[in-house]
C-alpha positions as CSV (number, residue, x, y, z in Angstrom):
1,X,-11.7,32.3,17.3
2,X,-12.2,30.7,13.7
3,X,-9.7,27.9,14.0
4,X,-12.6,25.6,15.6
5,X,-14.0,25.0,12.5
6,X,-11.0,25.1,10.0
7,X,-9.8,21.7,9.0
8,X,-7.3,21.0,6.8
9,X,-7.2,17.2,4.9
10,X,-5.5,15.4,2.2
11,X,-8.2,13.5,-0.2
12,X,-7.3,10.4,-2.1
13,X,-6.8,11.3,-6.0
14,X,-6.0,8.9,-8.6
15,X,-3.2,6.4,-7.0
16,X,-2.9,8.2,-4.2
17,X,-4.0,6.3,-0.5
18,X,-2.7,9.1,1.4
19,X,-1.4,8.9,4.8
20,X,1.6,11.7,4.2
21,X,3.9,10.5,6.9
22,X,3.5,7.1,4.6
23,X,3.4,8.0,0.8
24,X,5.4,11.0,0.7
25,X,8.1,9.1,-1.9
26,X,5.1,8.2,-3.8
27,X,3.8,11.7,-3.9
28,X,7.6,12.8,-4.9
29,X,7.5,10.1,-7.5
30,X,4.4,11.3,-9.0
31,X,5.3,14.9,-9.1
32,X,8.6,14.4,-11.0
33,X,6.7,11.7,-13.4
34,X,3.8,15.1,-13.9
35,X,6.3,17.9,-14.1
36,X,8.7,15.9,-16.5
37,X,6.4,16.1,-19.3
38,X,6.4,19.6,-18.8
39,X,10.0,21.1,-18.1
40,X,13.1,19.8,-18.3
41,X,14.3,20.3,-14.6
42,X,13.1,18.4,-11.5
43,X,10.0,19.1,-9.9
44,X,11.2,18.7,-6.9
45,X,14.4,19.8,-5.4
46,X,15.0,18.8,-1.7
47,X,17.6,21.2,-1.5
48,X,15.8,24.2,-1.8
49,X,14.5,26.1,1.2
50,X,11.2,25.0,0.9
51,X,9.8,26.5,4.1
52,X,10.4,30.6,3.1
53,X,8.0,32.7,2.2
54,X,6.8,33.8,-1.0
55,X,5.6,36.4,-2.9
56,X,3.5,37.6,-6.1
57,X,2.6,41.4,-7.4
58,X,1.5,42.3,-10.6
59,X,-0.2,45.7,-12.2
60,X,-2.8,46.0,-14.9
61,X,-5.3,48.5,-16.6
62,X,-8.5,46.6,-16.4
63,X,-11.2,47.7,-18.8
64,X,-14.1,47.6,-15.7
65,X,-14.6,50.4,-13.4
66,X,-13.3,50.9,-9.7
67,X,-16.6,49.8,-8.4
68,X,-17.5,46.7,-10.6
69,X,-14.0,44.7,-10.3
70,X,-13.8,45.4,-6.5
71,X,-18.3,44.1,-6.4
72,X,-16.6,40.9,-8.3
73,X,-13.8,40.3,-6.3
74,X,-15.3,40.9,-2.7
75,X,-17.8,38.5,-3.7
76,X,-16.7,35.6,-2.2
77,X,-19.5,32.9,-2.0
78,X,-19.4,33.0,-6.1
79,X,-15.5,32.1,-6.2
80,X,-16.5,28.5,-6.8
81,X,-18.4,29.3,-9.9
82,X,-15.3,30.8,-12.0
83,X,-11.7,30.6,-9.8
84,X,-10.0,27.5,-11.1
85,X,-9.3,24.6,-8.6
86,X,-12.1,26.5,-5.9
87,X,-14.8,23.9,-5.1
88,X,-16.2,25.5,-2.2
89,X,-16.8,28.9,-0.9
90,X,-18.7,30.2,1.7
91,X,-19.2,33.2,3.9
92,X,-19.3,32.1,7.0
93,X,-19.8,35.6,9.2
94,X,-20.0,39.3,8.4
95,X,-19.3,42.4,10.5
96,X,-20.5,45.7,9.0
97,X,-18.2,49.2,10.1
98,X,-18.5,52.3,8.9
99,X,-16.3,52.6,5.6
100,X,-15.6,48.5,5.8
101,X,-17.1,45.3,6.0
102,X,-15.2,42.2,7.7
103,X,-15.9,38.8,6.2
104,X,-14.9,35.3,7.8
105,X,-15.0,33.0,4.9
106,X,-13.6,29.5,4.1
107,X,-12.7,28.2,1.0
108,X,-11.8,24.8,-0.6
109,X,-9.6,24.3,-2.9
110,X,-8.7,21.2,-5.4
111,X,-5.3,21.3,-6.8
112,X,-2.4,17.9,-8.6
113,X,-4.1,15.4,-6.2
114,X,-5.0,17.9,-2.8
115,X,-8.0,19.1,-1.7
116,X,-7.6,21.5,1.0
117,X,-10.3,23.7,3.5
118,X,-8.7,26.8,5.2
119,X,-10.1,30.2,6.7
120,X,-9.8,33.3,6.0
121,X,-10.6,36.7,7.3
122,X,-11.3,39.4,4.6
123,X,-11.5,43.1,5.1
124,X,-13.2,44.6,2.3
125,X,-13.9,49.0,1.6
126,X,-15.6,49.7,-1.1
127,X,-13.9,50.4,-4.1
128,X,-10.5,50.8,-2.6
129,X,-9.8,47.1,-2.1
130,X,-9.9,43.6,-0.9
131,X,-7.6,41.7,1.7
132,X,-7.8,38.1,3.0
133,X,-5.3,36.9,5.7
134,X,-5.5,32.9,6.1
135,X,-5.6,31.7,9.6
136,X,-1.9,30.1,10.3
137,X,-2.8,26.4,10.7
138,X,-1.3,22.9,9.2
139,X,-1.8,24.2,6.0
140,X,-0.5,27.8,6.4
141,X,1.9,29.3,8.0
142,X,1.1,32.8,5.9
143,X,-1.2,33.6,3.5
144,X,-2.4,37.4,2.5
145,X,-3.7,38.3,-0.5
146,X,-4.5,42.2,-1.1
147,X,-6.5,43.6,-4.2
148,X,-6.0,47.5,-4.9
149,X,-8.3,49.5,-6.9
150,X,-8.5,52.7,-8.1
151,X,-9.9,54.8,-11.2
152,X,-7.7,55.0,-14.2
153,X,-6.1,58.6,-14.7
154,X,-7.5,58.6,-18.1
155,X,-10.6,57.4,-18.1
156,X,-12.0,56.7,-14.9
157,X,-15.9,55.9,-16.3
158,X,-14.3,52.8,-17.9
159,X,-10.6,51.7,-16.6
160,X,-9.1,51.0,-13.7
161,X,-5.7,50.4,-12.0
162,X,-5.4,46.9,-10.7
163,X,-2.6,46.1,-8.0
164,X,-2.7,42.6,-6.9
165,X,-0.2,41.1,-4.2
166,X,0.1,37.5,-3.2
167,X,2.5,36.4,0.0
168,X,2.5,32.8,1.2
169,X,4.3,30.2,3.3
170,X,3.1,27.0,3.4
171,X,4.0,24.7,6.7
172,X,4.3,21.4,4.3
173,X,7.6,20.8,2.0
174,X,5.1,19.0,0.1
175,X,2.8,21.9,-0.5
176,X,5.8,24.4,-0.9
177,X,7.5,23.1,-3.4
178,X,3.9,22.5,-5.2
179,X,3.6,26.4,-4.7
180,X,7.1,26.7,-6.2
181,X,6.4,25.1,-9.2
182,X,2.7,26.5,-10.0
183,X,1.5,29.3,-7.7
184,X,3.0,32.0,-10.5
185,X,0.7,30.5,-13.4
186,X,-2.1,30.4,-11.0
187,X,-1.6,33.7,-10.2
188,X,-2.3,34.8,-13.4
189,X,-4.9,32.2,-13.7
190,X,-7.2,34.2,-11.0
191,X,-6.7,37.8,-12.2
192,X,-8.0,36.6,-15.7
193,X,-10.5,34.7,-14.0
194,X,-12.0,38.0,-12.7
195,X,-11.7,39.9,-15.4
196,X,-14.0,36.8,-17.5
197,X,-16.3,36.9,-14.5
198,X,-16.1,40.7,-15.1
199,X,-17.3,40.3,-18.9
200,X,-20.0,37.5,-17.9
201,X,-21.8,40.1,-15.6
202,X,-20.8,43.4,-17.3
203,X,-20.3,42.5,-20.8
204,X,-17.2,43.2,-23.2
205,X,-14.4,45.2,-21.4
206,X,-13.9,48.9,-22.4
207,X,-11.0,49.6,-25.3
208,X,-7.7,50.1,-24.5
209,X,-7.2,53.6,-22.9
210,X,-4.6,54.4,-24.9
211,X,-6.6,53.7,-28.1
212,X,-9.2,56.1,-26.3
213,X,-6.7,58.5,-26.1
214,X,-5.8,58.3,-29.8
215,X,-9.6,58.5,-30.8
216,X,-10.6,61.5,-28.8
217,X,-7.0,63.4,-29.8
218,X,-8.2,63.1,-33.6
């Protein structure tokens, strides 16, 4: 299928000459050295399951309509241009159904000394949502990501309800416990990501809805 032209590679950064099977304790002393200024407890701890899966959700009220966060986020050959550590994007095939559109795209992305290529197909129905499954590969063992739209209650010209969901498992201890320590700030990092790339195409988002609310009951 798509695995032909996935490839997954670890590029030298800084120090690093990386052949993993040879530099792991160098990569392990680097991370501690990194995450030390940052938090008092080990960055890594060996005796965590570092294999299992995990997973991210979060709400929000987005001040951008149904229709313009989901024509941001189903854009995928822009995520270079505002999604921290994405380098590379590309849409590699597209298959056009009645309510939905299937994309295959591959994305690289840059992140504490790894830069990384992996595929993903994306169903996408416009304005109900956005979902990417990663191919399982060496870098992978799980990776979905689901985006849920729909039109605020309140006001639905302006607002809308944002459900995001993140599950991973990464086949690497290395990468996992990377995950561990940084996938819930990045997290965040990409939802506000969109919603800047929102305002840079769509201007200033709309006022609170509850403010609305307060205003129009006057």
């Amino acid at each position: 299928m798509i695995t032909s032209i996935l490839r997954s590679s670890l590029k030298p950064k800084g120090f690093f000459s990386i052949h993993p099977a040879k530099n792991v304790s160098r990569l392990l002393q680097y991370a501690q050295t990194r995450s030390s200024t940052c938090q008092k407890r080990s960055f890594f701890n060996l005796s965590d399951n570092l294999s299992s899966r995990s997973s991210y959700t979060g709400y929000k009220v987005v001040g951008y309509t149904q229709e313009q966060l989901y024509d941001v986020v189903s854009n995928i050959d822009e995520y270079h241009m505002f999604i921290p550590f994405c380098t590379n994007s590309k849409v590699l095939k597209t298959k056009h159904f009645d309510v939905k559109k299937i994309l295959t795209a591959a994305l690289e992305v840059n992140f504490v000394g790894f830069s990384e290529t992996y595929v993903s197909e994306v169903t996408c129905e416009r304005p109900r949502y956005v979902q990417a499954i990663a191919s399982s590969d060496a870098l992978f063992r799980h990776l979905t990501t689901l985006w849920q739209f729909t039109p605020h209650e309140a006001s639905p010209s302006m607002h809308c309800n944002l459900n995001f969901s993140l599950e991973f498992e990464f086949a690497s201890p290395i990468h996992a416990q990377l995950a561990k320590t940084f996938f819930g700030q990045v997290s965040d990092l990409m939802v506000t990501a969109f919603e800047k790339r929102c305002e840079e195409i769509y201007g200033p988002p709309a006022p609170d809805p509850h403010t609305l609310s307060d205003t129009f009951g006057e």
